[in-house]
N, C-alpha and C positions, 0 to 999 in steps of 0.2 A: 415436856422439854421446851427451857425457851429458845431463841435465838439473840445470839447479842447482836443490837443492833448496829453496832459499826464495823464491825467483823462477819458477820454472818455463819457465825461457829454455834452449835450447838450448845448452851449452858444448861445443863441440869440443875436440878437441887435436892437438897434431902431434907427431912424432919430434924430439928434440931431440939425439940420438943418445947419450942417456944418461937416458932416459926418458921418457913422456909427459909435456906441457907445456901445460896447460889454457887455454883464455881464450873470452871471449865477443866475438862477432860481430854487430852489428846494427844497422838502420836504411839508410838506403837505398845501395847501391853507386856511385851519382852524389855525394854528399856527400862533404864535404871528411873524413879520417881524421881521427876524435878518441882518441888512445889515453890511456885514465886508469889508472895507476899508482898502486896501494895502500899503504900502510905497512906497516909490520913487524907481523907478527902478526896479520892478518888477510887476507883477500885480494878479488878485484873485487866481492865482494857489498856492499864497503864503501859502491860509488856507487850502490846499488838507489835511492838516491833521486831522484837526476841523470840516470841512464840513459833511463827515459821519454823525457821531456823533448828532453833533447840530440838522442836518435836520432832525432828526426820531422828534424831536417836535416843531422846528420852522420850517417856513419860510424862509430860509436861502438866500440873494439877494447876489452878492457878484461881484460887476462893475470892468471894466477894466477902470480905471482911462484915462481922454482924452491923447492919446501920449503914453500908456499905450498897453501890451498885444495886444489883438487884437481890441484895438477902436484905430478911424483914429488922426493924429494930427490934429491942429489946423491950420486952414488958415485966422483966424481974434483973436481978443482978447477974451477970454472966463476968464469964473470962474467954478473954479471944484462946487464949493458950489451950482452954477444955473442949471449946468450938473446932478449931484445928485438929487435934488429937480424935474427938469424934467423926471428923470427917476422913482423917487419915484408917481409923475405922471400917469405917460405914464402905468405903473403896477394897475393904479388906488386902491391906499393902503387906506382903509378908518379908518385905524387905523394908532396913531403913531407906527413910526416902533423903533428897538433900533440900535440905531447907534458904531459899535466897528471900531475902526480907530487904525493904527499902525505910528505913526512918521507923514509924510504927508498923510494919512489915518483920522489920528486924528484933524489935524487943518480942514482938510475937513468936519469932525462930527461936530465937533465943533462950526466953520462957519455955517453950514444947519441950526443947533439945533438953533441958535442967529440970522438967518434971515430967515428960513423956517421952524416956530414952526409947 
């Protein structure tokens, strides 16, 4: 496990089978999934201001986009929407989760929500 450095939150990762694949997990495991989706060019440290907050009642998932923060690039053809959906996986979520997306955040929500109901 690493620690993000400007927050000091624990970020995990998982196998994406084409590298590690970073994202933060927190707030209570009874709350509904809120996963927030970053934009280009930066990555989950973008909701440091919102995450507080939100997690005293959700779920709060919050991925480093592939090429992103600290998950690795790509060394074959990938789709962020297959990345998402594995990692929505891999958390084994038995509930839908709610998808917030900012610019390339969003066409990623978007994407999941229309091939990974």
């Amino acid at each position: 496990m690493m620690k993000d450095l400007q927050t000091a939150r624990p970020v995990q990762t998982y196998d994406s089978g084409d590298g590690p694949l970073a994202y933060l997990d927190t707030g209570p495991r009874t709350g509904r999934p809120l996963v927030l989706l970053h934009t280009g060019f930066t990555d989950h440290t973008q909701f440091d201001n919102l995450i507080p907050a939100l997690a005293r009642h959700h779920r709060v998932i919050a991925p480093d986009a592939r090429g992103h923060g600290l998950s690795a690039n790509a060394s074959r053809p990938f789709r962020q929407t297959d990345d998402l959906a594995a990692l929505l996986r891999h958390l084994g979520l038995d509930e839908p989760a709610v998808l917030v997306g900012v610019s390339m955040g969003a066409l990623i929500a978007l994407d999941t929500a229309l091939e990974h109901p």
